[in-house]
C-alpha positions as CSV (number, residue, x, y, z in Angstrom):
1,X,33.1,-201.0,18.3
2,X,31.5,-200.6,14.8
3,X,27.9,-201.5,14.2
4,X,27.2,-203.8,11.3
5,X,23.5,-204.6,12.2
6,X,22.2,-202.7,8.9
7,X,25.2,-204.4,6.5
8,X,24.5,-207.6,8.5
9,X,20.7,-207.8,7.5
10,X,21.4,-207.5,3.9
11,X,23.9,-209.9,4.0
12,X,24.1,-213.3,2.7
13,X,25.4,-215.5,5.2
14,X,27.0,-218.5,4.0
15,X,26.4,-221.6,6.1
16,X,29.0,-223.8,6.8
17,X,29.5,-225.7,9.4
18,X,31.8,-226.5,11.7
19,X,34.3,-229.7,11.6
20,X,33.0,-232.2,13.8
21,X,35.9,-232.4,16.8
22,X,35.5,-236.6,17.2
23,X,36.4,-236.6,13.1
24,X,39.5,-234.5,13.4
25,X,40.6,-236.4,16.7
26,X,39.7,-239.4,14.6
27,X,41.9,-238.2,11.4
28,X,44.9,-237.8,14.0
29,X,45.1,-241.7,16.1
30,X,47.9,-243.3,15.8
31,X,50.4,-239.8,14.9
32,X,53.2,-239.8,16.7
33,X,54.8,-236.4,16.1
34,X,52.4,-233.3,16.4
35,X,52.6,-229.2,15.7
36,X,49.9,-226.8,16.7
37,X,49.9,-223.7,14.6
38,X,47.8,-221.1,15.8
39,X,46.9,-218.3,13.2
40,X,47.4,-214.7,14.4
41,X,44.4,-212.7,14.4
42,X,42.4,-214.9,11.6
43,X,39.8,-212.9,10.1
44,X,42.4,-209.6,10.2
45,X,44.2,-211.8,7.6
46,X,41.3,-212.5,5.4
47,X,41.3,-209.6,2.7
48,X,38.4,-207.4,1.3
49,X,37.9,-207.6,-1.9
50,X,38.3,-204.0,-3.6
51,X,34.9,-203.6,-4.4
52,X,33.2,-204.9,-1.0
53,X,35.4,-202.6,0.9
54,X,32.7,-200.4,1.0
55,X,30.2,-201.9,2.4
56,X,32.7,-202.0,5.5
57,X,33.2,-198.1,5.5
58,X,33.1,-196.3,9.2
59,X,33.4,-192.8,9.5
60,X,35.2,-190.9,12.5
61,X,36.1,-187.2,13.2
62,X,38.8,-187.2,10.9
63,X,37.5,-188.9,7.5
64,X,35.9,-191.4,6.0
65,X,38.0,-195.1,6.1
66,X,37.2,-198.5,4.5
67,X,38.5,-201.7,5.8
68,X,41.3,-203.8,3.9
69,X,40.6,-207.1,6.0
70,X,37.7,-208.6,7.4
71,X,36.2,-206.5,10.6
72,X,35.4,-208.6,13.5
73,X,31.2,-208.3,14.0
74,X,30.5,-208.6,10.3
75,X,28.1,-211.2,9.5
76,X,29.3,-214.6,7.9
77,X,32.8,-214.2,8.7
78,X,33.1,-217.6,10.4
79,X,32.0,-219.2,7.1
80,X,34.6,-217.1,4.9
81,X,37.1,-218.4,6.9
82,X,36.2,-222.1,7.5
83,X,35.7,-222.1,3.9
84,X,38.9,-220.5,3.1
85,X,40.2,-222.7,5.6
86,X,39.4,-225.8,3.6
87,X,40.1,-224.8,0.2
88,X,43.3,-224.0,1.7
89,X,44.1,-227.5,3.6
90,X,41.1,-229.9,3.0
91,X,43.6,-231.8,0.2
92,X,45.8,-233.1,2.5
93,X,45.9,-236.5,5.1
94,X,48.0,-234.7,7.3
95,X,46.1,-232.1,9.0
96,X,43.4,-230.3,10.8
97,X,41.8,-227.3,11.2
98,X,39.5,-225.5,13.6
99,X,38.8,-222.0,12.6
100,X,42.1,-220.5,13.2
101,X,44.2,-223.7,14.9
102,X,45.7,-226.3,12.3
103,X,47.5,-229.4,13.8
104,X,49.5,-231.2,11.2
105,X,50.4,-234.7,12.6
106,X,52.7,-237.8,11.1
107,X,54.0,-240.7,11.9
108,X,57.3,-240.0,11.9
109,X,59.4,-236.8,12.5
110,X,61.1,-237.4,8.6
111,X,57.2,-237.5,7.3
112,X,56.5,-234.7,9.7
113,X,59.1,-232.0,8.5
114,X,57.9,-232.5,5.1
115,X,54.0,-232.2,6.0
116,X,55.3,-229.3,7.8
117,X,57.4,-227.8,4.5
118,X,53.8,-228.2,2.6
119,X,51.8,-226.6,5.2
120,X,54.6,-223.4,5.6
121,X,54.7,-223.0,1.5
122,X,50.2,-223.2,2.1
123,X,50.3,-220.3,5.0
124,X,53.1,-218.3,3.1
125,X,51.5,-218.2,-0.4
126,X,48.7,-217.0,0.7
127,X,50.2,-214.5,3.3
128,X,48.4,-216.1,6.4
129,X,50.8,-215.8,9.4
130,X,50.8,-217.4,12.8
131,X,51.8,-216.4,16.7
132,X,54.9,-218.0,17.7
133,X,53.9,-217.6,21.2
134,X,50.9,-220.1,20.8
135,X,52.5,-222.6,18.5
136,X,54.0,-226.1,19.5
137,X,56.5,-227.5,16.9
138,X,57.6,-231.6,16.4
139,X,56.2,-232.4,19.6
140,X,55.0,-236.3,20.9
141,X,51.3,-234.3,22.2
142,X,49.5,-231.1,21.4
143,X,46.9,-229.9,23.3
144,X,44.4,-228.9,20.6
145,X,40.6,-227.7,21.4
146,X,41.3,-228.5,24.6
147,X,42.1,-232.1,24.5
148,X,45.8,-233.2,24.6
């Protein structure tokens, strides 16, 4: 596990909060055809910026390495990614994210495979790549945050 406290208490954290969960269930009533997408390893997919990857440098026995994606422990990473999060999907009626689950929901499966075309084109411009295992595709319910 790499320390970040020193990095951490220079850092500026950005604060942004969280989506409130009654607004997305809210955004979602009266969908009829749901998918859950659940992003694979979400702040490994965020990138470093060139010249911040040295503020995440870690050294070991063998030499001196930089991170290329976000490190997990780093300070304000939970706001990068909600942020990036909405820039990414905040435009559209059609779905909802929390931090690295999006449901996309319609009202019809012919509106839904559409949504769903927009949403793939999002998450593949931008290289952001989910885990099959924990997705559920054009179904009638989704359990999302724990609520079906």
């Amino acid at each position: 596990m790499l320390d970040y406290r020193h990095v951490n208490s220079q850092s500026v954290v950005p604060k942004i909060p969280l989506p409130n969960i009654e607004d997305l269930f809210d955004r979602m009533h009266g969908s009829r055809v749901f998918t859950k997408i659940d992003l694979a390893s979400g702040y490994h997919q965020m990138r470093v910026v060139p010249g911040a990857r040295k503020y995440t440098a870690f050294r070991t026995h063998r030499d001196v390495y930089e991170w290329v994606v976000a490190p997990m422990g780093m300070a304000g990473m939970p706001g990068i990614w909600s942020r990036l999060m909405r820039r990414l999907f905040d435009k559209f009626d059609f779905v909802v994210v929390y931090m690295d689950d999006i449901c996309v929901f319609s009202r019809s499966m012919d509106d839904h495979v559409q949504h769903l075309r927009v949403i793939c084109d999002v998450l593949r411009a931008e290289k952001l790549y989910a885990r099959p295992s924990k997705c559920a595709f054009g179904v009638d319910s989704v359990d999302f945050l724990g609520h079906t």
